[in-house]
C-alpha positions as CSV (number, residue, x, y, z in Angstrom):
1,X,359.8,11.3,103.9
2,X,356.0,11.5,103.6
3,X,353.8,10.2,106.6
4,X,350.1,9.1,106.0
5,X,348.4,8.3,109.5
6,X,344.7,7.4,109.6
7,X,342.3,7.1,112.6
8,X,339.0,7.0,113.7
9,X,338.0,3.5,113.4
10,X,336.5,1.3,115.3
11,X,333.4,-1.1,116.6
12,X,329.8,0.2,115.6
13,X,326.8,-1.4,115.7
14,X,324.7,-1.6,112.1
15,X,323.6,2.0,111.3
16,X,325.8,3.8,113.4
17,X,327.9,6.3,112.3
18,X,332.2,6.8,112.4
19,X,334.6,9.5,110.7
20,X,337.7,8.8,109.6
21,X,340.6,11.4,109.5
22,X,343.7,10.5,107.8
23,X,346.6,13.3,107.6
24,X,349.8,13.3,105.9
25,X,353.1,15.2,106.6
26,X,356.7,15.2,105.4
27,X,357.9,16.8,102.2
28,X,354.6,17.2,100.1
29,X,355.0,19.9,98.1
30,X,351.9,19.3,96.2
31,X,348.7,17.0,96.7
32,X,346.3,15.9,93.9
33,X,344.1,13.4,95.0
34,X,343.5,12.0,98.5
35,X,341.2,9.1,99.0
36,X,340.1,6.0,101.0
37,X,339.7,2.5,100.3
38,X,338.9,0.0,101.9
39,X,339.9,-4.4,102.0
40,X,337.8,-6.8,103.6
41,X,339.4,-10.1,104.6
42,X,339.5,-12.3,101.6
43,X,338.6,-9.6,99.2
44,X,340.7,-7.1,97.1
45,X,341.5,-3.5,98.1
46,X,338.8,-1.0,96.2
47,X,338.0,2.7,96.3
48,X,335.3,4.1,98.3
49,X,335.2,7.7,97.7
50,X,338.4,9.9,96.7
51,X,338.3,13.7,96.3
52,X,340.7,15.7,94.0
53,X,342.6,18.9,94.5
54,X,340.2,21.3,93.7
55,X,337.2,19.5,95.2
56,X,335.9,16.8,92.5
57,X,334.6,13.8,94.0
58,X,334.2,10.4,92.8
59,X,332.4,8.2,95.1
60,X,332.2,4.2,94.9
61,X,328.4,3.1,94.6
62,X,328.5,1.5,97.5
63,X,329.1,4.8,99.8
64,X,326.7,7.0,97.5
65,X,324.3,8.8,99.3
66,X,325.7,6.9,103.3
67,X,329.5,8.7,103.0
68,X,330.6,12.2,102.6
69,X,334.8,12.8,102.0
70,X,335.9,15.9,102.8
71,X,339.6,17.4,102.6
72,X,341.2,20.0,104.1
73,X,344.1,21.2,102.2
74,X,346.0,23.7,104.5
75,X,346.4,20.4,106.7
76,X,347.1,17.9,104.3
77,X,343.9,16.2,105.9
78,X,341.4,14.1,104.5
79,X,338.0,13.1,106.3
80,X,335.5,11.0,105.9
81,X,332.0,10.6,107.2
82,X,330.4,7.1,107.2
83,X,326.8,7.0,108.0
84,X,324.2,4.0,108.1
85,X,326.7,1.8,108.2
86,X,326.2,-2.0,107.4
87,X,328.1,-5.1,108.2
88,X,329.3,-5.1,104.9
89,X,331.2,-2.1,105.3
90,X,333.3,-3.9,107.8
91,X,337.3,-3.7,106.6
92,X,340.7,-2.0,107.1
93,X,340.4,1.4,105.4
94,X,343.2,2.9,104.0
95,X,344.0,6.3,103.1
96,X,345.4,7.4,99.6
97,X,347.5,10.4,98.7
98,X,348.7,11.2,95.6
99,X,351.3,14.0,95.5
100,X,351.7,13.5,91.4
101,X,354.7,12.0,91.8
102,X,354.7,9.6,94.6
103,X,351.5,7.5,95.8
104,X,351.4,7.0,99.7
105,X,349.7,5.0,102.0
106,X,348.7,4.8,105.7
107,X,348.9,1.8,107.5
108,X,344.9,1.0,107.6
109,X,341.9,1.6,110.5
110,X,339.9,-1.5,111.1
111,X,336.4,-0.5,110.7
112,X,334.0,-3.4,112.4
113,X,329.4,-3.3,112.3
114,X,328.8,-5.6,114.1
115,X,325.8,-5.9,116.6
């Protein structure tokens, strides 16, 4: 059984910063890409940055140049570094693994800007 725990979230006011760590454990014997994305109320579920196993990055425009992901694969750990952040970032975010034959996801971190 494969586990996928996020945390990190929070309340932060409009250009504050928050990281997100999300790790997974269990039987994963191999993990391509690990990623986060995100659903705010009413809308659909969409990627905001997702890095694969041997580092390529793929980033949705509207983290470019505010979020850095980061993973550390010893761990099985995935971070990710939100900077400058806007109301409209506020949303559960979700962490993604892909282990090539199994997709697995945590259970969400409410992330709220808010002044």
């Amino acid at each position: 059984q494969v586990q996928v725990v996020e945390s990190g979230g929070g309340l932060v006011q409009p250009g504050g910063s928050l990281r997100l760590s999300c790790a997974a454990s269990g039987s994963i014997f191999s993990v391509n890409t690990m990623g986060w994305y995100r659903q705010a109320p009413g809308k659909e579920r969409e990627l905001v940055a997702r890095i694969g196993s041997v580092g390529r990055i793929n980033y949705a425009d509207s983290a470019k140049g505010r979020f850095t992901i980061s993973r550390d694969n010893a761990k099985n750990m995935v971070y990710l570094q939100m900077n400058s952040l806007k109301p409209e970032d506020t949303a559960v975010y979700y962490c993604n693994l892909d282990s090539y034959s199994n997709i697995y996801w945590g259970q969400g971190t409410q992330v709220t800007v808010s002044s």
